[in-house]
N, C-alpha and C positions, 0 to 999 in steps of 0.2 A: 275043617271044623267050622258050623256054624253058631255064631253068637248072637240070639235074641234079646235086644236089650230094652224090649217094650216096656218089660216090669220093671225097669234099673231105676233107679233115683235118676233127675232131670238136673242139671246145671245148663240155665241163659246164659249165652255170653254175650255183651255189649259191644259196638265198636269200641267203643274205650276201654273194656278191658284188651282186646284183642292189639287195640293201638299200646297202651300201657305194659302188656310181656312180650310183645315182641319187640318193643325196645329194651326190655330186661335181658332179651335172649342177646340183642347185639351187645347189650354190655359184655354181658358173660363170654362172648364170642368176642370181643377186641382184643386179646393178647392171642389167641388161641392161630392167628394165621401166620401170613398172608395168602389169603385164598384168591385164585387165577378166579372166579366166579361163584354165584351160586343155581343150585339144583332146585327149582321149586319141585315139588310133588302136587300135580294138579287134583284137584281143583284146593283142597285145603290149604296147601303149602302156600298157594301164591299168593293173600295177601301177607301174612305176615314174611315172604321175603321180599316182596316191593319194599317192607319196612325197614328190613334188616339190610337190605341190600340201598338205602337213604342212610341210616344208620353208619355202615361202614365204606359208604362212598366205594361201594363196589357195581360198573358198570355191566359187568357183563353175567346175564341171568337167562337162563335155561329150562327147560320143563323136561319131566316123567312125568308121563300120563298112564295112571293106573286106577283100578276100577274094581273096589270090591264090594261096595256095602249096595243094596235095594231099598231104599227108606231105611231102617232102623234093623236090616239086616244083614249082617255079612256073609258073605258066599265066596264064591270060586274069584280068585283071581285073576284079571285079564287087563294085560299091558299092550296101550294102545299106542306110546311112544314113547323111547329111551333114547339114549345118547351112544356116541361110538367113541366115549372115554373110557380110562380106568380109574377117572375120581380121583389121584392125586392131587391136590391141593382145592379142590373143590367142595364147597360147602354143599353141603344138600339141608333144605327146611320143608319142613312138614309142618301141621297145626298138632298133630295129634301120633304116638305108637300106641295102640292097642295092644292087639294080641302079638302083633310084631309081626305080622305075616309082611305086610309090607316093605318095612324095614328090608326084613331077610331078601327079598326080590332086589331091592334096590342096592346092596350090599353087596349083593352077586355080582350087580350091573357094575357097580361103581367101588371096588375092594377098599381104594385107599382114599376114600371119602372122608369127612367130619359131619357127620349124621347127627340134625340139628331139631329139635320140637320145642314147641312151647307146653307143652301137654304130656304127661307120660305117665303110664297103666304100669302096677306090676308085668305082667307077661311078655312087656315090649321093650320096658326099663334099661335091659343089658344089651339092646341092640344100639343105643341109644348113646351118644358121644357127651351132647349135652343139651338140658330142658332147664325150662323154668319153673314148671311144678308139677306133682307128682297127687297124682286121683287114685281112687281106688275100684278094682278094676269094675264095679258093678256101675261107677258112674256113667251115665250119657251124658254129654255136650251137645248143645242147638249150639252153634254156631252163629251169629249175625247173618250170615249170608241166606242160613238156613230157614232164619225162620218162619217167612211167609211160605213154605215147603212143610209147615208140619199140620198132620190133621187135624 
């Protein structure tokens, strides 16, 4: 399924807010291990687990590299690098579950993961271990990273 979200309501996000919940997310994530590492999900996931992973003085940090959106489009999925774990005590961070397609891939990859966002849509909400805050699912996020990338 693809999701247009040119017409959606717009939320900036600042590096300080991005610095400010993904330090909320390690809160919320310190009782919840001890996790062998964490999983970024590139390209969203890696800042805030650089953060999380300062956060819980956990050295050892990994990528999924997956690929679905076009500018402000989502489309087909295409993973460009995974891991040859089963996600056992491994953290996985994302910035964002959407419609959870992601999610679902990465949950395949990694069954017995702690599937981690700062961000989360109804649609993705239940793939979701634990977030910081909860959108609705018409909203779009510019990201920091993003925004000299928007037209």
């Amino acid at each position: 399924m693809t999701h247009d979200y040119r017409q959606a309501e717009t939320l900036s996000l600042s590096w300080q807010d991005m610095h400010r919940d993904a330090c909320s997310l390690a809160e919320l994530l310190r009782g919840k291990g001890p996790f062998d590492g964490i999983v970024a999900i590139a390209r969203g996931g890696l800042v805030p687990a650089a953060i999380v992973a300062q956060e819980l003085d956990i050295k050892l940090v990994e990528t999924v590299c997956i690929s679905s959106y076009d500018s402000q489009t989502q489309g087909d999925m295409r993973i460009m690098k995974t891991l040859a774990e089963e996600g056992k005590h491994w953290l996985v961070i994302d910035d964002l579950v959407d419609s959870g397609a992601t999610a679902k891939v990465v949950r395949a990859m990694l069954p017995g993961c702690h599937y981690a966002t700062l961000y989360a849509k109804p649609e993705g909400r239940g793939l979701v271990d634990t977030s910081v805050a909860q959108l609705a699912q018409h909203v779009w996020l510019v990201f920091p990273w993003e925004a000299s990338a928007l037209p």
